[in-house]
N, C-alpha and C positions, 0 to 999 in steps of 0.2 A: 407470424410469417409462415406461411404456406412453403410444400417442396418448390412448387412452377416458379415461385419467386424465388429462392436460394439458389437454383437451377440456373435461374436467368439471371442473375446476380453474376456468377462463375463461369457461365456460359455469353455474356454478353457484357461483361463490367472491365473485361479489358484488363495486362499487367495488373495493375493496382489494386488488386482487389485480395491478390496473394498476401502481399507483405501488410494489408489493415485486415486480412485471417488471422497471420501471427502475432499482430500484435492484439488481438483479440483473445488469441489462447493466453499468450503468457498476461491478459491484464488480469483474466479468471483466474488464473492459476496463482497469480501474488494477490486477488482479493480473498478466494480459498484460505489461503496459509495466514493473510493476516486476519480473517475473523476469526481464526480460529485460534491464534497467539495472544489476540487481545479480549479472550473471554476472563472472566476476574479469575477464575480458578488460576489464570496463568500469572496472573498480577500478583496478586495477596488472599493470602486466604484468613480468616476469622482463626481457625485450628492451629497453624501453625505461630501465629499470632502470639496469640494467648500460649502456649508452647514455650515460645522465643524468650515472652516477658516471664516467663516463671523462673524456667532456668535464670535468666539474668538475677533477679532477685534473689534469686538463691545462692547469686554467686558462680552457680555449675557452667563456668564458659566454655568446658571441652564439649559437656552434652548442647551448648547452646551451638557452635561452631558445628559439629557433627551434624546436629539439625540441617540445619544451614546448606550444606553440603549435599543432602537429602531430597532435600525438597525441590523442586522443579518450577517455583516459582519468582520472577523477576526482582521482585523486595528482598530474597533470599542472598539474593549475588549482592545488594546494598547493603544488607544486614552481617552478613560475612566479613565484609570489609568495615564495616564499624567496630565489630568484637576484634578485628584485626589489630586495630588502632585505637583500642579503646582505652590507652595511657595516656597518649597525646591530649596536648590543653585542648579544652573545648570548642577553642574558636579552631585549631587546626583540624581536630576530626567533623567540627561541622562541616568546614570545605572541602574535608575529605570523602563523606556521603553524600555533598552536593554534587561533587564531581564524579562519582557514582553513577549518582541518579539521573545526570547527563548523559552520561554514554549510555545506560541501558535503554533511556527515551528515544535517544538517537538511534540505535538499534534497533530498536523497537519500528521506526518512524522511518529511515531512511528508502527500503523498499516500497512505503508508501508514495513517497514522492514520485518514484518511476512510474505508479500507477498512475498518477497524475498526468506524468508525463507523455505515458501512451494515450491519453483522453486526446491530448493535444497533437503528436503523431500521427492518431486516424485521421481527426479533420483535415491538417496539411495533406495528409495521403489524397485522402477523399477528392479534395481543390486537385492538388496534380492528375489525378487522373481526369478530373470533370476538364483541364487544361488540353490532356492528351485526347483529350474526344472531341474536343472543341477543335484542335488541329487536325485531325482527321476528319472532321467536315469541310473545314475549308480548303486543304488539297482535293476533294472531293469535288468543290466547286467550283477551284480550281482550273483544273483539268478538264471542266464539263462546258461546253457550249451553253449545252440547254440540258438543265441539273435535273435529273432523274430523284424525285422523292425518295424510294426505297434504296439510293446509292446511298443516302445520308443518314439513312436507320443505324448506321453501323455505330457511328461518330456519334452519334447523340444517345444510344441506349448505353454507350460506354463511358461518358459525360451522368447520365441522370443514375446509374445505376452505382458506381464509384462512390457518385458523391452520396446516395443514402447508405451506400453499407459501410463509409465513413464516419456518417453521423449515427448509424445502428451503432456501431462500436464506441463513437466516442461520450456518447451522453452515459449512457451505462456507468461504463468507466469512471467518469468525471463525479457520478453522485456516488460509487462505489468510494472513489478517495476522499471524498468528500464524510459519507459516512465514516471509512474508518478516522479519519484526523479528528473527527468526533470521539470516537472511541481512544485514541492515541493522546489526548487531551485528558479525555476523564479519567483514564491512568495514571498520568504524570500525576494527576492532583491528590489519586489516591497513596502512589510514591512518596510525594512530597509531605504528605499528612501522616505519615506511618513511619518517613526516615525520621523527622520533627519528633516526631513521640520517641523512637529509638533512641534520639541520640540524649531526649531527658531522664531517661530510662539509665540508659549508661553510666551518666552523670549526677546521677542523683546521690 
């Protein structure tokens, strides 16, 4: 996309062109933050891992807890609460890392959604403004005996212009949520395979 067409975008897209801006910052700005939450380092790491399971084996659950505490990564907060509850019978402290590992997905996941949501936002923007252009041609023609072509320039580059910087914004978006629930997926299953081992770990 060239200046002349940004220009003419802002310059001739009418209202709506402002509020499918914003919602184009903030869709970068929550895709920004969640590639960068849902890289594995943030997930689980291998180091602390093997870390985790040694102390347990060895018994040392204050060094395992302190760990825990340490570390900066999302299995850390399920793992915490497993050495929490690591007396309780087995079927209760499984539900109790299940239900863990719930909420940190959901955490994890929830501002995804909104990205989503703003995919869908622009397009409805986009339609309302290509609406708001569409009615200012026809007051246009309206009003006109005999309809002067360049009267109608107004109404219709604020109609075609709307609706691409609409759908600029919303596909982006839409494959950006799209990618991360992919990423938001292949975590949970890394979660889920690593609280599993934890809690045989525990129990053993």
């Amino acid at each position: 996309m060239n200046d002349s067409l940004i220009l003419s975008i802002f310059d001739k897209g009418g209202f709506f062109v402002y509020p499918i801006l914003v919602c184009s910052i903030i869709a970068l700005s929550i895709f920004l933050k969640k590639f960068f939450y849902t890289r594995d380092e943030y997930i689980v790491t291998n180091p602390f891992v093997t870390k985790l399971e040694n102390y347990i084996k060895q018994n040392d659950f204050d060094k395992a807890i302190t760990l825990c505490k340490e570390d900066k990564t999302i299995f850390s907060n399920i793992a915490i609460v497993g050495l929490t509850n690591k007396d309780k019978a087995q079927s209760e402290l499984e539900k109790i890392i299940e239900d863990e590992g719930s909420i940190q997905i959901f955490n994890l996941a929830k501002s995804n959604e909104m990205l989503g949501s703003l995919s869908n936002i622009s397009t409805l923007l986009g339609l309302l403004g290509t609406i708001s252009g569409m009615i200012t041609v026809f007051q246009v023609i309206s009003t006109q005996t005999v309809v002067d072509p360049p009267s109608l320039a107004g109404g219709i580059s604020e109609a075609l212009y709307t609706t691409a910087f609409g759908l600029l914004v919303a596909i982006p978006s839409f494959i950006g949520y799209k990618f991360l629930l992919n990423r938001i997926n292949e975590a949970a299953i890394k979660l889920q395979t690593q609280s599993k081992r934890l809690l045989s770990i525990l129990k053993s």
